[in-house]
C-alpha positions, 0 to 999 in steps of 0.5 A: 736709872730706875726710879722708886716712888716712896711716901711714908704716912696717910697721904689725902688722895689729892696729895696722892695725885699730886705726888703721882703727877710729880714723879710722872713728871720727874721721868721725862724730865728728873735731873741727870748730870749732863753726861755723853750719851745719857738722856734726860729724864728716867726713862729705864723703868720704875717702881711702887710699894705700898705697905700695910702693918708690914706687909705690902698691899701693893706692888708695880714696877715696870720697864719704860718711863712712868710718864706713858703709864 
């Protein structure tokens, strides 16, 4: 399963790193239910908006684990 990263506000760029080192975190690791042949962690892809007086101003999503990225 994909994962998305979302914040909504003006986060401090330490408060952008550490979110940022969370989600890395969260897909080697994120909670899957513990189903037959479903490995743990989010390793399908993810994904990053950022938007700007609505508009997007940035934008990456990528096939694989965020956690190599």
């Amino acid at each position: 399963m994909c994962r998305l990263f979302a914040y909504v506000g003006q986060p401090t760029e330490k408060e952008t790193v550490s979110f940022l080192n969370k989600f890395q975190c969260m897909s080697r690791t994120g909670f899957v239910p513990k189903i037959q042949n479903i490995k743990q962690g989010h390793t399908e892809g993810w994904g990053m908006v950022a938007y700007s007086n609505g508009a997007i101003v940035y934008e990456k999503k990528r096939k694989g684990t965020a956690h190599l990225d």
